[in-house]
N, C-alpha and C positions, 0 to 999 in steps of 0.2 A: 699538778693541780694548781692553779691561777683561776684569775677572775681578771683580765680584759674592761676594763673602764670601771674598776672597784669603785670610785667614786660616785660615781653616776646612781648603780645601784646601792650602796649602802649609808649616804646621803638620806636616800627617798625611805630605805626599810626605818633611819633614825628616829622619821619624820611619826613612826606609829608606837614612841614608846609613849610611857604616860606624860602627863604634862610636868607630873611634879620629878620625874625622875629627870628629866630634859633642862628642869631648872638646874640641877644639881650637876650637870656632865660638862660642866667648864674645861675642867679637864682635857677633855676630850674635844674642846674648841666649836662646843656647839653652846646657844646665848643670843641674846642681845647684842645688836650691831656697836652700840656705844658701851658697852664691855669691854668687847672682841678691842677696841680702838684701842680703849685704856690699856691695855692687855703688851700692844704692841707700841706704846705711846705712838701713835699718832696727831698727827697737831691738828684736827681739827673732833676735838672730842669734847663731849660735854660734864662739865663738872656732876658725878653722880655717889654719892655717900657710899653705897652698894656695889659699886661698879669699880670704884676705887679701891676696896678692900677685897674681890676677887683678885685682881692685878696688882696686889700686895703680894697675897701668899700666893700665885700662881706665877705671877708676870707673865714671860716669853714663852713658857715651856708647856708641850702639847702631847699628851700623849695618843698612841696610834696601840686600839686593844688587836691582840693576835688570839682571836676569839675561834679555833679552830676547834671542833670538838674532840680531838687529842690531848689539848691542854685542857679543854673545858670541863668534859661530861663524864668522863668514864672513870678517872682514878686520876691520882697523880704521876704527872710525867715523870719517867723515872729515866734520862738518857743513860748513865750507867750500865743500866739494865737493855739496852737496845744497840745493835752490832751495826745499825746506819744511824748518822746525823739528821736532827730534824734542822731544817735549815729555810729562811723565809725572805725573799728578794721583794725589797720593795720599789716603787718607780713615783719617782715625785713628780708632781703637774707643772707644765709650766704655769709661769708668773703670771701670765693674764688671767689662768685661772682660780689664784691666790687673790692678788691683789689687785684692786681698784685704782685703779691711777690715770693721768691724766700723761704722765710721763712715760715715754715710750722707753727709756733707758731703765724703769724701775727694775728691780728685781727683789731676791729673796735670798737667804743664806739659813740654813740647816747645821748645827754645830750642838756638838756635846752631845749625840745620839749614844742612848744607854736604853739594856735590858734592863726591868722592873718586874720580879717578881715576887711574890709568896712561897718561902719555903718551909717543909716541914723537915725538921729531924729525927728520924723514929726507925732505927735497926729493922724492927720485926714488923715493920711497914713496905720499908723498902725488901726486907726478904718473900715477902706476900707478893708484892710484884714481877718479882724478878722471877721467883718460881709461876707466873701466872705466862710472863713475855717469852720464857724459858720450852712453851710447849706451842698451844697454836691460840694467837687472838686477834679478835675482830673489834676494828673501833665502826661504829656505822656514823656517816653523817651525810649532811646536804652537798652536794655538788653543785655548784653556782657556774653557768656557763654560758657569758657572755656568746652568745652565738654570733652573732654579726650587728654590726651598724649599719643602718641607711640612710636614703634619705627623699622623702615625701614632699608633696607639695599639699599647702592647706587646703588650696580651693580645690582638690579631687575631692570625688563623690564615692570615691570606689576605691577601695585598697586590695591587691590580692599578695596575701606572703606566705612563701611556703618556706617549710623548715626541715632540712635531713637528717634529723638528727636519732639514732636509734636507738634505745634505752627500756634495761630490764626494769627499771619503775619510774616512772618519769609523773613527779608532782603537778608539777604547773609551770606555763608560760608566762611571765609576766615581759609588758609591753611599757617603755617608759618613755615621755615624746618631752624631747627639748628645743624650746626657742634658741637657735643660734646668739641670739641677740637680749636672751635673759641678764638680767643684773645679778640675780642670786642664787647658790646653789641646792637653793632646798625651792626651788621653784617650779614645777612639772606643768609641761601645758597640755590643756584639755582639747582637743579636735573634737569634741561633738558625736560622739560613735552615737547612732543611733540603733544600729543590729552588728551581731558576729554570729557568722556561719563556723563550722567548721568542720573536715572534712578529714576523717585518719585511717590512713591506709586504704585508700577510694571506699571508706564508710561515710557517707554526709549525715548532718545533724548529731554530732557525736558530743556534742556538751548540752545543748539544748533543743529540744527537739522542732520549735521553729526560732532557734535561733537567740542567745544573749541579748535582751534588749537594755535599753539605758538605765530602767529602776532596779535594774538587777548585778549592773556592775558592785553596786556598792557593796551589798550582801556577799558576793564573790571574793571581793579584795580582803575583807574582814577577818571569811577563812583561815587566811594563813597568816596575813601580815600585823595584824592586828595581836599588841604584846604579845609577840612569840618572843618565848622565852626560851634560850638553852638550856638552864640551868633549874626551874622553878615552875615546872608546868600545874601544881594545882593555883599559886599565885597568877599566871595566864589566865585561866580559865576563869576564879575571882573577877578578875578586873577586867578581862571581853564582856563578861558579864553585863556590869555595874559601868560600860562605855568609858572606861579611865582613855583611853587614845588619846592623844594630842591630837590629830585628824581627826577633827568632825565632818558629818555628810555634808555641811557649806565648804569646809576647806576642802578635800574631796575632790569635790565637781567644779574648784577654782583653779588653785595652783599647786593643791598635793595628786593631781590626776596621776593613774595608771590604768592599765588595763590586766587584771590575774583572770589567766583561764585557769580555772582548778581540773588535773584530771583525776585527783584522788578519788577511792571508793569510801571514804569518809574524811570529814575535817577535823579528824583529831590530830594535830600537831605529834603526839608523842608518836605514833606508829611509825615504824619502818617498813616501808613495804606494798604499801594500798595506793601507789602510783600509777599508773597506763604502762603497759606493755606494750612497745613501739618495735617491732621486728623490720617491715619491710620498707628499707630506706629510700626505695627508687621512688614509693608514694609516699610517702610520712605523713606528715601536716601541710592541709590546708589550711588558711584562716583569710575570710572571705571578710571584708567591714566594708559598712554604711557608715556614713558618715555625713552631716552639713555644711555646705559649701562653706569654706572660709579665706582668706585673704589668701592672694596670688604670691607668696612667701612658701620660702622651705622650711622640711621642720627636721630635725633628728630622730630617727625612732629607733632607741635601742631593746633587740631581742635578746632575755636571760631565761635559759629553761634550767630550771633545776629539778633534779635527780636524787629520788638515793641511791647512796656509794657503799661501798668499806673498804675498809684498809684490812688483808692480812696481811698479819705477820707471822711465823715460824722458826722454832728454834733462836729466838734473838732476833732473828732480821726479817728485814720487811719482803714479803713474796708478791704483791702484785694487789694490784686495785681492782676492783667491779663496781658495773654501774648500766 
């Protein structure tokens, strides 16, 4: 299980939690550009009272959440109780994509990485578990699968991308398009989609019956991405509600763009299950876009379809994944 340009996508998913929770994930190295500076003292930073006392009690140090629904959703991780290592390899970006510089020799250094977490003490906790991992169980989550990168030019009029990818419930495709030549990571460029056809398993018009037009992406993306919570789904549904999103429809349709086909049978985030049935891989997905001509430049378009999965386990150990 990987995610292939983790960045890329889960940058853009940040981009949809509330505004006041975003204030508060410093932590997590997301903020204000004249923060982020203080943070790393940088010398060309501006004196800021509030800015200053973040990179007091934070300074250098970032953490990266391992937000899996294993650790997350189900019970408390209990390795003791499990006859395989959960184990988590991560790949750090290069320096152009970190830092801003002017200096071709800059770089970056990573030091003093440490686990951080919450633990509980409690015998007849961990014996509840252990008797539970001891027989057969199931953890369900998202499958996040980068499927490939490409790469588009703006002034086509016509995109056609097909996908083979095969899956017992398959949520949605989402579509993320980056300037090569962007300055910042939380920046997504918008091409103009004017229509999406689409076409699964030589069925045409299988999302909309003539076709996604532009008022309706926004409704689309909302669906899923909009406060999805792992943890707090009637607090989700609250706040989709009452539009708490930091992405509003201006930012949207400027530089938080994506493209979600949903093929669920309902947008209720907490189900498991109510995905597309994708069998035959030789046709899969078509996805036909319109689009208005723009500038004779390349752009990035990265494709992630996500899936539901599970994880068995049996007897203590882990037996094999579905999806």
């Amino acid at each position: 299980m990987s995610i292939d340009d983790s960045d890329i996508y889960h940058c853009y998913v940040d981009l949809w939690k509330s505004t006041s929770e975003r204030v508060n994930m410093a932590y997590l190295g997301i903020g204000e550009t004249n923060m982020l500076k203080h943070r790393v003292d940088a010398d060309d930073k501006a004196a800021d009272t509030g800015d200053e006392a973040i990179a007091t009690a934070y300074g250098a140090k970032f953490c990266i959440p391992l937000d899996f629904e294993l650790l997350e959703t189900h019970m408390p991780f209990y390795q003791a109780g499990l006859g395989d290592r959960l184990e988590y390899e991560l790949t750090f970006n290069d320096y152009n994509k970190v830092i801003k510089s002017t200096d071709t020799s800059a770089s970056y250094k990573i030091k003093n990485i440490c686990l951080e977490f919450d633990m509980v003490s409690d015998t007849e906790l961990a014996r509840q578990i252990r008797q539970q991992v001891d027989g057969k169980m199931v953890i369900l989550y998202d499958r996040i699968l980068r499927h490939r990168k490409i790469t588009k030019n703006k002034s086509d009029t016509l995109w056609n991308i097909n996908l083979n990818v095969p899956a017992r419930s398959m949520k949605g495709i989402l579509m993320l398009f980056e300037d090569p030549e962007r300055t910042s990571t939380e920046t997504y460029y918008n091409p103009n989609i004017t229509k999406v056809e689409m076409t699964i398993e030589g069925v045409p018009n299988q999302l909309y019956s003539q076709g996604m037009k532009a008022y309706q992406q926004w409704d689309e993306i909302n669906k899923f991405f909009a406060l999805n919570s792992k943890r707090n789904k009637t607090t989700e549904a609250v706040l989709k509600d009452v539009c708490f999103s930091y992405t509003t429809l201006e930012k949207y349709l400027t530089d938080h763009f994506a493209l979600w086909l949903d093929l669920r049978s309902t947008d209720d985030n907490s189900l498991h299950g109510s995905g597309r049935k994708i069998e035959n891989a030789s046709e899969s997905i078509t996805i036909q876009i319109t689009k208005k001509v723009g500038a004779d430049e390349s752009i990035n378009v990265y494709l992630f379809v996500i899936q539901d999965a599970q994880i068995n386990f049996e007897d203590g150990r882990f037996k094999e994944v579905n999806y």
